[in-house]
C-alpha positions as CSV (number, residue, x, y, z in Angstrom):
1,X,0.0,0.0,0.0
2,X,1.7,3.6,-0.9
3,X,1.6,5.7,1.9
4,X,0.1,9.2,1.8
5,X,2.5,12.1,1.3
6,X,2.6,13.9,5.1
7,X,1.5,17.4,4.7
8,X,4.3,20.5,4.3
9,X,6.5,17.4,3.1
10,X,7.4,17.0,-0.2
11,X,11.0,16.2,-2.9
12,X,11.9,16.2,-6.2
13,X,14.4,14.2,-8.3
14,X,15.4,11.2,-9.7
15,X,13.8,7.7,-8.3
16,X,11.2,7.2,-5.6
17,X,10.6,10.2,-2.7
18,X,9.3,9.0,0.4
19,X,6.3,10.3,2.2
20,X,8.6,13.1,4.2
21,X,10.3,14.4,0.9
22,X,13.2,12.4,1.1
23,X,15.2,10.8,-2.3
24,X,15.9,6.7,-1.9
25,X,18.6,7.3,-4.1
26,X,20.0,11.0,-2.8
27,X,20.1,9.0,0.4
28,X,22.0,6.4,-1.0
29,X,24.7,8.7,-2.0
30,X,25.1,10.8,1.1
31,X,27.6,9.4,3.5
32,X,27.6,9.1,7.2
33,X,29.6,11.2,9.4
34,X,31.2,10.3,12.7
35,X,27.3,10.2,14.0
36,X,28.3,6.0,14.0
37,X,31.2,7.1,16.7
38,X,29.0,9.0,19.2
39,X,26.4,6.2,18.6
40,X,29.2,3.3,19.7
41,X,31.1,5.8,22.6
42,X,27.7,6.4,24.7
43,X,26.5,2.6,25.0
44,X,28.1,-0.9,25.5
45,X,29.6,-2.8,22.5
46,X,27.4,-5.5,21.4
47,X,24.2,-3.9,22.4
48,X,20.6,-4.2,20.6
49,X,19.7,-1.4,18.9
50,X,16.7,0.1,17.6
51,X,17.4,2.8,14.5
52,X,14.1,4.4,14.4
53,X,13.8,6.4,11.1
54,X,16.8,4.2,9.4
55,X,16.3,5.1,5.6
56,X,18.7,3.4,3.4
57,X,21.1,2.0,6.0
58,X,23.4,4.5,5.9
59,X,23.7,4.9,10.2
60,X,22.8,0.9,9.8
61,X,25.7,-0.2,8.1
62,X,28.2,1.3,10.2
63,X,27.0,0.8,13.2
64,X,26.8,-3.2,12.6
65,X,30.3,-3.2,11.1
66,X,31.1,-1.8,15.3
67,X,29.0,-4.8,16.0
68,X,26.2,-4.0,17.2
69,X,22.8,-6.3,16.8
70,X,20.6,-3.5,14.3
71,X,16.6,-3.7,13.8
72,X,15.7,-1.2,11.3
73,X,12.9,1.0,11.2
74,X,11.4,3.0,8.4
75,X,8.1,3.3,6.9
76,X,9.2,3.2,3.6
77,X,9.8,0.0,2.1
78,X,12.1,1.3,-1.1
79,X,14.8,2.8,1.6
80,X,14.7,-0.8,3.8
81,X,15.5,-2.4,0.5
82,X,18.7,-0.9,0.4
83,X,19.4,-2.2,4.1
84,X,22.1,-5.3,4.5
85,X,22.7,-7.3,7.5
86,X,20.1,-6.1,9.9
87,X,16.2,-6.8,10.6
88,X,14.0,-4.4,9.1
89,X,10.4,-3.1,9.9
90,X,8.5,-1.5,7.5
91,X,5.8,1.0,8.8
92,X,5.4,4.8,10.4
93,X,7.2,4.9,13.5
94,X,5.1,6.8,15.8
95,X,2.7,3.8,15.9
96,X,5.3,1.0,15.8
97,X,5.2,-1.7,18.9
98,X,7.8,-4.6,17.4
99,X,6.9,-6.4,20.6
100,X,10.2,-6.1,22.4
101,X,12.3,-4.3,24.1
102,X,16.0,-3.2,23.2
103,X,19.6,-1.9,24.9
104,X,19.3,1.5,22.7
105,X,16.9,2.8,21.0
106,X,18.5,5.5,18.1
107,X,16.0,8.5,17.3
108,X,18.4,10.4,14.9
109,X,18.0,12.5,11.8
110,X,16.3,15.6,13.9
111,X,13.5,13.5,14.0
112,X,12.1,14.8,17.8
113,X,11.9,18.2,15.9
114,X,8.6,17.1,13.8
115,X,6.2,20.0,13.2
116,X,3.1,17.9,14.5
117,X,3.4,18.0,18.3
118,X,1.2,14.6,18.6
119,X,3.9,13.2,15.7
120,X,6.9,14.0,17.9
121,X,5.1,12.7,21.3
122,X,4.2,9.2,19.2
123,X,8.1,9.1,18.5
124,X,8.8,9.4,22.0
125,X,6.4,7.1,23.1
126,X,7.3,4.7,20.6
127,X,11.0,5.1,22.2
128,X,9.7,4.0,25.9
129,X,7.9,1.8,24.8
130,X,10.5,0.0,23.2
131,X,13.3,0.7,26.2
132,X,14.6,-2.4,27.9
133,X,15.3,-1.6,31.4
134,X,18.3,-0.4,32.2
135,X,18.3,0.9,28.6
136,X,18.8,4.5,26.6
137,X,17.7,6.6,23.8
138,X,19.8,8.5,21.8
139,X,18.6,11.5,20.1
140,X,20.0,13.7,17.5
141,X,18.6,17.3,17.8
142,X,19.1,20.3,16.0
143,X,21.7,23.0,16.7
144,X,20.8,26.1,18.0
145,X,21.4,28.4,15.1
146,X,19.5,25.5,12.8
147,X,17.2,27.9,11.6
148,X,18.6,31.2,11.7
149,X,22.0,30.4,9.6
150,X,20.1,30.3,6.5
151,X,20.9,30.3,3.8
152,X,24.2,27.6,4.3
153,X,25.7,25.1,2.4
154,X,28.3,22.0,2.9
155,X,30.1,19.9,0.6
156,X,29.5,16.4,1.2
157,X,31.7,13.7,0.5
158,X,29.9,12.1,-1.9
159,X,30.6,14.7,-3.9
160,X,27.1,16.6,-3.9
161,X,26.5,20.2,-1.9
162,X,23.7,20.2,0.4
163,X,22.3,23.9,0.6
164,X,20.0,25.2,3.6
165,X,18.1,27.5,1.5
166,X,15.3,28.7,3.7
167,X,13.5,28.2,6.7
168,X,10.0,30.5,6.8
169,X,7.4,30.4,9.4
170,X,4.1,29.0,8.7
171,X,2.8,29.0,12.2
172,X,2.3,27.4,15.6
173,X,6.1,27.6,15.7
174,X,7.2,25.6,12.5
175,X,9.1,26.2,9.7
176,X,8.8,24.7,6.5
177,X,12.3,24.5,5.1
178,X,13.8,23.6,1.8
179,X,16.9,22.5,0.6
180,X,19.1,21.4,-2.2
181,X,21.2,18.4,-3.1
182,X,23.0,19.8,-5.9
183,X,25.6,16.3,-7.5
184,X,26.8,17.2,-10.8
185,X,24.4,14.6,-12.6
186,X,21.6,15.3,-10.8
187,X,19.7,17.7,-8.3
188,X,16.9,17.1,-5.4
189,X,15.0,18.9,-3.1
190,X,12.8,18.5,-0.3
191,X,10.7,20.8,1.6
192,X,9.8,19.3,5.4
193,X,8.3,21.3,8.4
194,X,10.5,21.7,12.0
195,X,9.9,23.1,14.7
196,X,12.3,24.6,16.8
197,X,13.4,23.7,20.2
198,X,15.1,25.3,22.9
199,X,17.3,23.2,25.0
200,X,14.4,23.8,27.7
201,X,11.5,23.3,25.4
202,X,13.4,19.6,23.9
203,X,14.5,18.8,27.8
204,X,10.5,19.5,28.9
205,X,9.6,17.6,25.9
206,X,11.5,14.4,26.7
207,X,9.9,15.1,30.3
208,X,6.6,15.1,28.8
209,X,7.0,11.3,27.9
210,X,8.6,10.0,30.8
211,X,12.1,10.4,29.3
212,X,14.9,12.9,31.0
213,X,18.6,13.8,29.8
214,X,21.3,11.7,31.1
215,X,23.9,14.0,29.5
216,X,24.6,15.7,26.8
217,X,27.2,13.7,24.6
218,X,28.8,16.4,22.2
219,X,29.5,20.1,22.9
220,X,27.1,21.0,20.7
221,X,24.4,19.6,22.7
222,X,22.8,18.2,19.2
223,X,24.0,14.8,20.8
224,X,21.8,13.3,23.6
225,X,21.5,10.5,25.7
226,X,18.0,10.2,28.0
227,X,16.8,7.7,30.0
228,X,13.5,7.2,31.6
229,X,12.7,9.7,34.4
230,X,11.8,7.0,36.8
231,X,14.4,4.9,37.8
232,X,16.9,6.0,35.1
């Protein structure tokens, strides 16, 4: 069944574009930073891991090749087909129960900054839900200028630039934003809605769930390790 394009979310380019705007095969260029090394430094080796939000495989890959035990999540089925060596699930994450519990539990990709407040509280839920005890979640949040040093651009090693090229208001404190994947064979875009969070507004957030920050795990603060608030 094709899922429904999620309002304020949309791409363009070559191949399929997922119901958030994102390219399978943009995706499938892009490489993976040293997100793989915070990942592996804030939890024990060997640990079983939930990615929720995993696309292609990109975070995937690298962290089973640290050896860790991977299910990956995603609710599109094109980017799991591009996933080796792990378990996949295929279906939106905010209502996802696998029926177990994990070690970690990886929310990455600024995921907890969704423009649909009950969107963001079903990803932390789904989270807790799936947190053995004992366990963590790790969550990748926006920096604090995020929105405000527009327009910016990086090369990528891949060999593409990805371009911030705006991030306007559209109310309720969201911004829809839009930017470029410019390769020299091909170009995407996507447009997606965030909303900004203060490091009090994400830490009342994670509260709001049952979820508190165990510490902050780069100096950035976009790096985040929480546990439950009871009992973590």
């Amino acid at each position: 069944m094709e899922l429904r394009r999620r309002d304020g979310y949309g791409g363009t380019g070559p191949g399929a574009i997922t119901p958030d705007g994102c390219a399978v095969e943009l995706y499938s260029r892009l490489t993976v930073g040293d997100e793989p090394d915070i990942v592996a430094g804030a939890v024990p080796t060997g640990a079983r891991l939930l990615e929720l939000g995993s696309g292609v495989g990109r975070m995937t890959h690298a962290l089973l090749e640290r050896g860790f035990d991977v299910t990956a999540v995603d609710e599109s089925a094109e980017m799991l087909e591009r996933v080796r060596g792990a378990r996949t699930i295929c279906g939106p994450i905010e209502g996802l129960d696998a029926g177990e519990t994990f070690d970690v539990v990886l929310l990455a990709s600024f995921l907890v900054h969704a423009g649909d407040v009950e969107v963001r509280r079903g990803l932390l839920r789904t989270c807790v839900r799936h947190l053995a005890e004992g366990g963590c979640v790790l969550i990748q949040r926006e920096g604090e200028d995020h929105h405000t040093d527009v327009p910016r651009e990086r090369k990528d090693p891949s060999g593409g630039t990805i371009r911030i090229v705006s991030a306007e208001p559209v109310g309720d404190g969201v911004d829809s934003v839009h930017v470029e994947y410019v390769f020299p064979d091909a170009v995407w875009t996507q447009t997606f809605r965030a909303r900004p969070l203060t490091r009090q507004q994400f830490e009342e957030a994670l509260g709001e769930e049952g979820l508190r920050v165990d510490r902050y795990l780069t100096a950035d603060r976009t790096w985040v390790r929480a546990v439950p608030t009871a009992g973590g």
